[in-house]
VEXTORMI-865560 format. One record per residue (C-alpha): x, y, z; residue number from 0; residue in three letters. Coordinates in Angstrom, 3 decimals, always signed. Layout:
BEGIN
<node><c1>X</c1><c2>Y</c2><c3>Z</c3><num>NUM</num><residu>Ala</residu></node>
...
This chain:
BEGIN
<node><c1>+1.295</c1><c2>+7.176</c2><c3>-18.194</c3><num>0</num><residu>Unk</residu></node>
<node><c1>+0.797</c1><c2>+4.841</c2><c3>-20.580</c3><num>1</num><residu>Unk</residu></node>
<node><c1>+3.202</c1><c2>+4.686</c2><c3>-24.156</c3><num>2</num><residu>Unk</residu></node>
<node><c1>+0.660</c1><c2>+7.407</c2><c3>-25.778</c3><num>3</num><residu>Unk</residu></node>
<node><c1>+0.927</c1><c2>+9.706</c2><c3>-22.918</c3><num>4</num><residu>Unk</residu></node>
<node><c1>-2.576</c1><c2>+9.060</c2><c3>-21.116</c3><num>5</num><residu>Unk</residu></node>
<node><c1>-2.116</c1><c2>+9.532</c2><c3>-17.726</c3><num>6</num><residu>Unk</residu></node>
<node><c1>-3.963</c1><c2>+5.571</c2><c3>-15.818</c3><num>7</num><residu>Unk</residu></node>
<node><c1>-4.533</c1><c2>+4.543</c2><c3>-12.676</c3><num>8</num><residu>Unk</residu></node>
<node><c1>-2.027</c1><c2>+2.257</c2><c3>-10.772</c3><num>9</num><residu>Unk</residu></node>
<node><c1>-4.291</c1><c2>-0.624</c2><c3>-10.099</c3><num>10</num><residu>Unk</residu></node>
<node><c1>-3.829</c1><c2>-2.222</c2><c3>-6.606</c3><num>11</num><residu>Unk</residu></node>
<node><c1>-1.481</c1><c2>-5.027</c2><c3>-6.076</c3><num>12</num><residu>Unk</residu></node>
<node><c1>+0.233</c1><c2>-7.364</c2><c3>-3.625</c3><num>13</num><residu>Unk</residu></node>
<node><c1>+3.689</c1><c2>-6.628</c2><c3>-5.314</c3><num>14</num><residu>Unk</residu></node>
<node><c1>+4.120</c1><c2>-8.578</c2><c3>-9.520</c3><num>15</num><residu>Unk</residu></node>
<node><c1>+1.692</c1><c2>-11.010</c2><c3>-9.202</c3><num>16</num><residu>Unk</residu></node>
<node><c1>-1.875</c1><c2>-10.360</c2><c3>-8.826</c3><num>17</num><residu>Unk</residu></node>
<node><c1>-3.222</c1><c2>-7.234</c2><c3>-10.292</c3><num>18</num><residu>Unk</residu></node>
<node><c1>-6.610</c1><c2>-5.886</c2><c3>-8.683</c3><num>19</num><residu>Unk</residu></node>
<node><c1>-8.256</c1><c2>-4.174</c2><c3>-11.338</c3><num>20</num><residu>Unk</residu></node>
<node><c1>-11.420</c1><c2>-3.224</c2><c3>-8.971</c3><num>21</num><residu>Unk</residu></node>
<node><c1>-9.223</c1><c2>-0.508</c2><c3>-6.651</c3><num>22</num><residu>Unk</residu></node>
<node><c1>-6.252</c1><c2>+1.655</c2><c3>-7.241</c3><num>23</num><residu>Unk</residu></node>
<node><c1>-3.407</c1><c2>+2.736</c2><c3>-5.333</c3><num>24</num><residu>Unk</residu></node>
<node><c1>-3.213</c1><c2>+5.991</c2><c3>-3.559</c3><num>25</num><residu>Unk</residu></node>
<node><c1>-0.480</c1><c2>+8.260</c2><c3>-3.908</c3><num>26</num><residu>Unk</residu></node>
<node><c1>+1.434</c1><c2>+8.244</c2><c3>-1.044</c3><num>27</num><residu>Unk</residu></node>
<node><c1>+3.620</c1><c2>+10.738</c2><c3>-1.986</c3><num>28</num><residu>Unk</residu></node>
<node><c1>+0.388</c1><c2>+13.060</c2><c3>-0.524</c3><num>29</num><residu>Unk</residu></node>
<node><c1>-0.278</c1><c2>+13.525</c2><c3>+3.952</c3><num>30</num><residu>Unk</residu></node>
<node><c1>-4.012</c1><c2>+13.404</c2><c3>+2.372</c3><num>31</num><residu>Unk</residu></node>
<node><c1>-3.472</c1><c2>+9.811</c2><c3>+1.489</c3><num>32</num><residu>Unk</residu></node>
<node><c1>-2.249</c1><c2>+9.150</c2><c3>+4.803</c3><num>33</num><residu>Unk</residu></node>
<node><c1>-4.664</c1><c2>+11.080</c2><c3>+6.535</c3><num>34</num><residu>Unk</residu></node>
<node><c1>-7.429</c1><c2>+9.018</c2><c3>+4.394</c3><num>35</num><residu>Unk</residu></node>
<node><c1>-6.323</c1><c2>+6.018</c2><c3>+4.947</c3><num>36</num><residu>Unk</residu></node>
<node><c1>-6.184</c1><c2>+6.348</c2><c3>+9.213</c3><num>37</num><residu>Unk</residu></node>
<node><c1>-9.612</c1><c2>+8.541</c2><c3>+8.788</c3><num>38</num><residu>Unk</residu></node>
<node><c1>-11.250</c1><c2>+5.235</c2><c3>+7.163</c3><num>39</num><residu>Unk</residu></node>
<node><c1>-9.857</c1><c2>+2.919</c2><c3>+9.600</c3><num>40</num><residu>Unk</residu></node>
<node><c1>-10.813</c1><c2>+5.671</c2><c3>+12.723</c3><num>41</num><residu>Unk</residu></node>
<node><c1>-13.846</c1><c2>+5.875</c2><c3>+11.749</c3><num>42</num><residu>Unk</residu></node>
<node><c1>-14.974</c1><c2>+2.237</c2><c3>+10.430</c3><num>43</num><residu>Unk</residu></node>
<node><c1>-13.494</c1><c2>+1.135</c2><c3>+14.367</c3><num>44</num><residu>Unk</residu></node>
<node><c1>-15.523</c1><c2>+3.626</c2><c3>+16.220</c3><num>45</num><residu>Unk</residu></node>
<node><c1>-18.857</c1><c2>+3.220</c2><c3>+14.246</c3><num>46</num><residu>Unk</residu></node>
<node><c1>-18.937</c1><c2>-0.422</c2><c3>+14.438</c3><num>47</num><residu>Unk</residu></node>
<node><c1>-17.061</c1><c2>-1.267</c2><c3>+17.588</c3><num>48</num><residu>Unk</residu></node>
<node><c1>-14.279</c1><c2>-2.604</c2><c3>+16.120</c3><num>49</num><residu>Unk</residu></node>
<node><c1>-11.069</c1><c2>-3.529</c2><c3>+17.975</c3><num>50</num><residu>Unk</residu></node>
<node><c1>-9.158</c1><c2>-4.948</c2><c3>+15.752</c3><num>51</num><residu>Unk</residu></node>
<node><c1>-7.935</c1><c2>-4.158</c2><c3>+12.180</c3><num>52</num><residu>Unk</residu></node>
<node><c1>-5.963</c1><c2>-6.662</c2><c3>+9.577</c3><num>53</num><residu>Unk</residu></node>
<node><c1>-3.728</c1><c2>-4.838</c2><c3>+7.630</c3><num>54</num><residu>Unk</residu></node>
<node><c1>-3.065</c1><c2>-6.818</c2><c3>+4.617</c3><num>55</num><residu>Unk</residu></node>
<node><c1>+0.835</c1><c2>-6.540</c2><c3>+3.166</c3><num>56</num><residu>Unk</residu></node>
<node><c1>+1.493</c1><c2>-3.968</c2><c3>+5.543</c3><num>57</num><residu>Unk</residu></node>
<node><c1>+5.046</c1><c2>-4.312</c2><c3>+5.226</c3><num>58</num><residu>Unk</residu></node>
<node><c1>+4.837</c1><c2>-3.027</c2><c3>+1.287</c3><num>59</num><residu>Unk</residu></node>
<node><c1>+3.229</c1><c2>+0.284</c2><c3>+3.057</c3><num>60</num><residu>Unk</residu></node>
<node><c1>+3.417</c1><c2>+3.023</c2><c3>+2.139</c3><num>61</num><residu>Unk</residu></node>
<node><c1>+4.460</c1><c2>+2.116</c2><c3>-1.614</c3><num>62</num><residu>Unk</residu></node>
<node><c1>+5.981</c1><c2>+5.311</c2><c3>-3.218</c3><num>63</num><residu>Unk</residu></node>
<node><c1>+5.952</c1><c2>+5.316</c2><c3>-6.659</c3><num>64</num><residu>Unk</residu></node>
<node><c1>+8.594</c1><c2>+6.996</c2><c3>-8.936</c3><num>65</num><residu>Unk</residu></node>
<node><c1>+8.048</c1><c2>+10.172</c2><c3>-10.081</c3><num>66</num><residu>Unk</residu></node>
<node><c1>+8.017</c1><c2>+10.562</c2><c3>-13.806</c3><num>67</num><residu>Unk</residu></node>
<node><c1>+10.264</c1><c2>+13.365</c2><c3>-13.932</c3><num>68</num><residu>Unk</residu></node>
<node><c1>+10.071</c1><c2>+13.224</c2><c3>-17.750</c3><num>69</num><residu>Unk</residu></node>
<node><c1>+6.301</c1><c2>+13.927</c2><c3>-17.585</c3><num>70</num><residu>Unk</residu></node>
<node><c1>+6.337</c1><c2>+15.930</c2><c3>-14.104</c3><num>71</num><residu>Unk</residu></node>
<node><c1>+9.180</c1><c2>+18.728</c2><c3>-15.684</c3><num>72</num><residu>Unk</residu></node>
<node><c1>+7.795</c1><c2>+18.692</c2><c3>-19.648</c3><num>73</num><residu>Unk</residu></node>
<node><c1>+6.864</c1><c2>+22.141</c2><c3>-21.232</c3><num>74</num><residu>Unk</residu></node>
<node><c1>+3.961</c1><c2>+22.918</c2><c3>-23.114</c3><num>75</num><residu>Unk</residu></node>
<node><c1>+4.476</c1><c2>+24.971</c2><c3>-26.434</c3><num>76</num><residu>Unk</residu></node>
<node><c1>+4.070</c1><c2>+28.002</c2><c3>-24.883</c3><num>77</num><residu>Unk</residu></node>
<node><c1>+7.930</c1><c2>+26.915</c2><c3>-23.133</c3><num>78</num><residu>Unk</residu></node>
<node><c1>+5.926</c1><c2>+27.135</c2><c3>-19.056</c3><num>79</num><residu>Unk</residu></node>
<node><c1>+5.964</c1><c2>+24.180</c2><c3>-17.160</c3><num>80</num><residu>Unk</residu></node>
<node><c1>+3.281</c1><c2>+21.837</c2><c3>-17.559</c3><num>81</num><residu>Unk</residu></node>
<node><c1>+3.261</c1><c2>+21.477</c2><c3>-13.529</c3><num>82</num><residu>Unk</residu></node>
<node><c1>+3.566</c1><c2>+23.244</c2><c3>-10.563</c3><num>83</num><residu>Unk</residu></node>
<node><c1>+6.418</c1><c2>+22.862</c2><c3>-7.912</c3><num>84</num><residu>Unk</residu></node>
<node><c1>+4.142</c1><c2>+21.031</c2><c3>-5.271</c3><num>85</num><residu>Unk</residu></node>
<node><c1>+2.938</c1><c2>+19.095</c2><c3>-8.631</c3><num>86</num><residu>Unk</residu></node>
<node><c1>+6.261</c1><c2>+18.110</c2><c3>-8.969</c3><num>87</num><residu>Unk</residu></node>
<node><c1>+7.035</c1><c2>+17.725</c2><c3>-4.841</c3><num>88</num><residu>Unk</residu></node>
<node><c1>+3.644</c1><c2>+15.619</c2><c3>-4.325</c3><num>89</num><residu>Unk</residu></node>
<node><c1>+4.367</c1><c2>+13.426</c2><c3>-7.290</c3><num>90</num><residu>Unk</residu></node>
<node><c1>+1.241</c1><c2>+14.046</c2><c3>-9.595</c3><num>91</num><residu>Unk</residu></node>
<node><c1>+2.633</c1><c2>+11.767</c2><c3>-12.317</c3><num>92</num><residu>Unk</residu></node>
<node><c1>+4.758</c1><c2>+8.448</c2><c3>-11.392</c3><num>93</num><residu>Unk</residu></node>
<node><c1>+5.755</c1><c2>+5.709</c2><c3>-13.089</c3><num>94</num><residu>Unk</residu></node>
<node><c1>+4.484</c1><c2>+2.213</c2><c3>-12.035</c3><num>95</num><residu>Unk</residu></node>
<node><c1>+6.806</c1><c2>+0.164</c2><c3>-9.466</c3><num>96</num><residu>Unk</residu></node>
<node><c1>+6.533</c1><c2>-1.900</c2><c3>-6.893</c3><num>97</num><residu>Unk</residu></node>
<node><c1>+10.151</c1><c2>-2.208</c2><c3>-5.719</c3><num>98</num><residu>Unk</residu></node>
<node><c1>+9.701</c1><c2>+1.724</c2><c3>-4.623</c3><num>99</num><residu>Unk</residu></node>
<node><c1>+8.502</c1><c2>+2.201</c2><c3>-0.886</c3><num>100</num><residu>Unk</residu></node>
<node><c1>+9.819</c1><c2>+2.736</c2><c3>+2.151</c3><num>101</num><residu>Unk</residu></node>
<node><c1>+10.941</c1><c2>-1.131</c2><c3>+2.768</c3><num>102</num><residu>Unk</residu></node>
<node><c1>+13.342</c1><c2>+0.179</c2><c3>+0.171</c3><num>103</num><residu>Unk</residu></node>
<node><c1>+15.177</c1><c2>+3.228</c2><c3>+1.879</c3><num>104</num><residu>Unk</residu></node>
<node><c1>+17.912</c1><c2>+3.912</c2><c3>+2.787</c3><num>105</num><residu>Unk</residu></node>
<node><c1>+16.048</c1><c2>+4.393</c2><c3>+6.591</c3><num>106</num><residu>Unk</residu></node>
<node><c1>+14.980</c1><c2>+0.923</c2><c3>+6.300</c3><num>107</num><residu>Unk</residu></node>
<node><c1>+17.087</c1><c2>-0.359</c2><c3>+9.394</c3><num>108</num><residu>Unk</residu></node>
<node><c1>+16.852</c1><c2>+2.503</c2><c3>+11.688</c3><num>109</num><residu>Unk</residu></node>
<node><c1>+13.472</c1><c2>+4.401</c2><c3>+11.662</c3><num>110</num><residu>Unk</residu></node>
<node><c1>+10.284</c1><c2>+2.673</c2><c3>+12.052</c3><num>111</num><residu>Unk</residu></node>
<node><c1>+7.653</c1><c2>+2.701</c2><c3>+8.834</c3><num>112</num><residu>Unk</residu></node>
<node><c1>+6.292</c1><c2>+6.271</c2><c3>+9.349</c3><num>113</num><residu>Unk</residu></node>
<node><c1>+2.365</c1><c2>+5.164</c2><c3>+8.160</c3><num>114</num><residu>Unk</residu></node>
<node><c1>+1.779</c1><c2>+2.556</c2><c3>+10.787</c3><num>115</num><residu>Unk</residu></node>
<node><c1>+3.474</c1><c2>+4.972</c2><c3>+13.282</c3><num>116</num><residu>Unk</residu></node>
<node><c1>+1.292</c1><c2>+7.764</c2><c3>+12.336</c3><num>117</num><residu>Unk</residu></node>
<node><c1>-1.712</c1><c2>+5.117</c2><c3>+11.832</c3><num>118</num><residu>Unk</residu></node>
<node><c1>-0.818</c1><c2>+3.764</c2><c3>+15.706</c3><num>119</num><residu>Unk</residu></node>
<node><c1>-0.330</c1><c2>+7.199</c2><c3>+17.005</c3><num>120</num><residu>Unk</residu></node>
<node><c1>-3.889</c1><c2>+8.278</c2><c3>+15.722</c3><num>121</num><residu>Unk</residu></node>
<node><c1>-6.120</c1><c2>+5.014</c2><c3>+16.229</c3><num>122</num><residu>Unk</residu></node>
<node><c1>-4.709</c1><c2>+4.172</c2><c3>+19.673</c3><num>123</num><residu>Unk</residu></node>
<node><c1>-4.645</c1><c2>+8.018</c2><c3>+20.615</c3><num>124</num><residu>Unk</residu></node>
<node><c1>-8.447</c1><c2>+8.070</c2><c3>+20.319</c3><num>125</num><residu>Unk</residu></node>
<node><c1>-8.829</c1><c2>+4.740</c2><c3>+21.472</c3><num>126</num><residu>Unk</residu></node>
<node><c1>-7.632</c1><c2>+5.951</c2><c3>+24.854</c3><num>127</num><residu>Unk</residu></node>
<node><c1>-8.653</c1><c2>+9.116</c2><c3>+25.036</c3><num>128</num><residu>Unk</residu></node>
C-alpha cells in the first residue's frame, strides 16, 4: 500500500537495484503462485521441446513478502474485519521487501528451497513419465 492507502503492485526486481516496472511479483504466500509458475514452465518445455530452463536469481525464490498486518487486521466502521482469515493466512496485503524469502529462514541450512523442489518434482516427473 502506498502512504494514502492504495493498495500497488510490487514491481519485479533482482533484489534494491533494478526495478522492472513491465512485470510484477507474484504472491508467494499463495500454492496458486507456485502451481503457476511450474504450469508455465511445464507447459512452455513440452510445447516447444525444450530441455532446458534458466532460472534467473533463483536463489531469491520464492520471495515472501511481509504481511501488512496493520492493513490485513483493520476494521471498517461497521467494527467487522476488513479481511477474511485465509485473507489474512494467504497474505492479501504485504508490505514491500526484499530481504523476506526463504534464503532468510530460519530453515535456511537444513531444508532444501521448497519451489525448486516442488518445480523439480513436477517438470522432471513428467519429463520421465
Amino acid at each position: 500500500m502506498d502512504e494514502n492507502g492504495k493498495i500497488n503492485l510490487c514491481y519485479g526486481t533482482d533484489g534494491h537495484s533494478v526495478s522492472y516496472e513491465d512485470s510484477a511479483i507474484l504472491n508467494y504466500r499463495k500454492v496458486e503462485s507456485w502451481d503457476l509458475l511450474v504450469e508455465d514452465i511445464t507447459s512452455l518445455a513440452s510445447k516447444h521441446n525444450i530441455n532446458g530452463v534458466h532460472l534467473d536469481n533463483c536463489q531469491a525464490w520464492p520471495q515472501l513478502m511481509t504481511i501488512d498486518s496493520e492493513e490485513m487486521y483493520r476494521e471498517d466502521c461497521d467494527g467487522k474485519r476488513s479481511y477474511s482469515n485465509i485473507d489474512i493466512l494467504n497474505g492479501e496485503v504485504v508490505k514491500r521487501d526484499e530481504d523476506s524469502g526463504y534464503w532468510n529462514s530460519s530453515t535456511v541450512d537444513s531444508y532444501a528451497n521448497p519451489m525448486l523442489i516442488k518445480l523439480c518434482k513436477e517438470v522432471w516427473g513428467n519429463y520421465y513419465l
